[in-house]
C-alpha positions as CSV (number, residue, x, y, z in Angstrom):
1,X,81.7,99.8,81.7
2,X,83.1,99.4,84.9
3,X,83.4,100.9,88.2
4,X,86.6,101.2,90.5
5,X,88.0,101.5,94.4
6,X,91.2,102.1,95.1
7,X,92.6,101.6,98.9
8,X,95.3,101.4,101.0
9,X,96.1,98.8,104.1
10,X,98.4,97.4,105.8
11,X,99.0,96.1,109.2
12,X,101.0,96.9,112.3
13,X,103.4,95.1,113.6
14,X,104.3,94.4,117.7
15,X,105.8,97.7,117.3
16,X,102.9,99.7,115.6
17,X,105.4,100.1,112.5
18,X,103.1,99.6,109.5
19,X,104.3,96.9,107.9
20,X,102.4,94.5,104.9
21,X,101.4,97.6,102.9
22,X,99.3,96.8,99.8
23,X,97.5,98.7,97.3
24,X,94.2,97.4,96.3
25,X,92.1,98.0,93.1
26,X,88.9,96.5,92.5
27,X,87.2,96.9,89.5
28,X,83.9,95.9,89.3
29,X,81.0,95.9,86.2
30,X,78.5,98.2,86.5
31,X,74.9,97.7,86.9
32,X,73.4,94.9,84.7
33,X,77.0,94.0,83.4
34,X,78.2,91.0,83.3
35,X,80.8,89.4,85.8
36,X,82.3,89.6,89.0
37,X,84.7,92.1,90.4
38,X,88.4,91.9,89.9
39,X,90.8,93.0,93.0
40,X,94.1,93.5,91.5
41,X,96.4,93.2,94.4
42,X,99.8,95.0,94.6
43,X,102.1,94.0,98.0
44,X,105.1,95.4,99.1
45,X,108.2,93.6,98.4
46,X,111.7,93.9,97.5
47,X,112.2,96.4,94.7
48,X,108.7,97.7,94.8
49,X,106.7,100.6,96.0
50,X,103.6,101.0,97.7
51,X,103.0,104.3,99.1
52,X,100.8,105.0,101.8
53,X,101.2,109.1,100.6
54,X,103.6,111.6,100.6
55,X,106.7,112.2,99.7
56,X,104.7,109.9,96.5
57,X,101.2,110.5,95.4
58,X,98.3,108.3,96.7
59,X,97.2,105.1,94.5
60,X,101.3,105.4,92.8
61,X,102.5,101.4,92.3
62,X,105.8,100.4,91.0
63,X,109.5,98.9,90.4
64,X,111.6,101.4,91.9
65,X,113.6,100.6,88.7
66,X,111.0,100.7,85.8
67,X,107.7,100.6,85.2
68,X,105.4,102.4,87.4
69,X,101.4,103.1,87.5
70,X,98.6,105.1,89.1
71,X,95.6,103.5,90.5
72,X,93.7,106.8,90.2
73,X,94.0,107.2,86.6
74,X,91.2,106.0,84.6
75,X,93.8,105.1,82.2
76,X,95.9,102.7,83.9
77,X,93.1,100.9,85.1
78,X,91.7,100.6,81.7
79,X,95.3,99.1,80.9
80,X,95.3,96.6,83.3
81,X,91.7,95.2,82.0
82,X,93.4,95.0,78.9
83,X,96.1,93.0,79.8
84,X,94.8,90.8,82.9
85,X,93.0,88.8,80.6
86,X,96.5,87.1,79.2
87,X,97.3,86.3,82.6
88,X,94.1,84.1,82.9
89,X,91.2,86.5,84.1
90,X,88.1,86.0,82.5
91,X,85.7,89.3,82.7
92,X,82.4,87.0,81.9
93,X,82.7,84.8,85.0
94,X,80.7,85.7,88.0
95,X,82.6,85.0,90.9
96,X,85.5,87.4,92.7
97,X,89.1,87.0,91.0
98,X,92.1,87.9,93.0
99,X,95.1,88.9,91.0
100,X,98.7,89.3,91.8
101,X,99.6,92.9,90.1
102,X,103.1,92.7,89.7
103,X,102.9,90.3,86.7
104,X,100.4,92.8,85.2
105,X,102.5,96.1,85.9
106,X,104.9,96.1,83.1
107,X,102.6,95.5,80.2
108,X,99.8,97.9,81.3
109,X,102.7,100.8,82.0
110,X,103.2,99.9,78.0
111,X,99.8,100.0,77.5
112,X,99.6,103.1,79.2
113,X,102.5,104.8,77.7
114,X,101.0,103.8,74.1
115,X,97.3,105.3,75.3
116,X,98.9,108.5,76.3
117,X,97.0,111.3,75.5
118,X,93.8,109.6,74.1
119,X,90.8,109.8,76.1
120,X,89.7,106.1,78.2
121,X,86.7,105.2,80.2
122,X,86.9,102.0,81.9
């Protein structure tokens, strides 16, 4: 079992423009499990959102042409458990892990998409 945070930050630039923006999930066992917390780390770029808000919904991550995620569903955090392990995250070790996202995104919105409708707990 594990527990979750989602946030948002950024920072601003000589301007005050926000600018940077990242979306942040850290997924962390729960009492008496075993491991360190993951932060799966999803920056603004080229071809990507990372919405502070409105007019998209808080925690919403994606390609602005494909696959897309949100980091308030139980569900797609369950699908990016399940598939940061092939990109060399190892749940039994101790110590913080900071992943890149992106390389995640696609196969846990196909995760996702094949979990639909079934009930998850991370």
């Amino acid at each position: 079992m594990y527990l979750w945070t989602m946030r948002h930050s950024h920072r601003e630039d000589h301007d005050g423009r926000s600018v940077d923006c990242r979306q942040i999930l850290t997924v962390s066992p729960q009492a008496g499990g075993a491991g360190g917390p993951l932060r799966i780390v999803f920056a603004a770029g080229p071809g990507r959102y990372v919405p502070g808000g409105a007019p998209f919904g808080s925690g919403d991550v994606g390609f602005t042409q494909g696959a897309h995620l949100n980091l308030h569903e139980p569900g797609a955090v369950r699908a990016l458990l399940d598939v940061a392990p092939a990109r060399g995250w190892r749940p039994e070790e101790r110590r913080p892990v900071e992943m890149d996202g992106w390389p995640l995104l696609e196969a846990a919105a196909a995760v996702r998409a094949g979990d639909a409708g079934k009930p998850v707990d991370p």
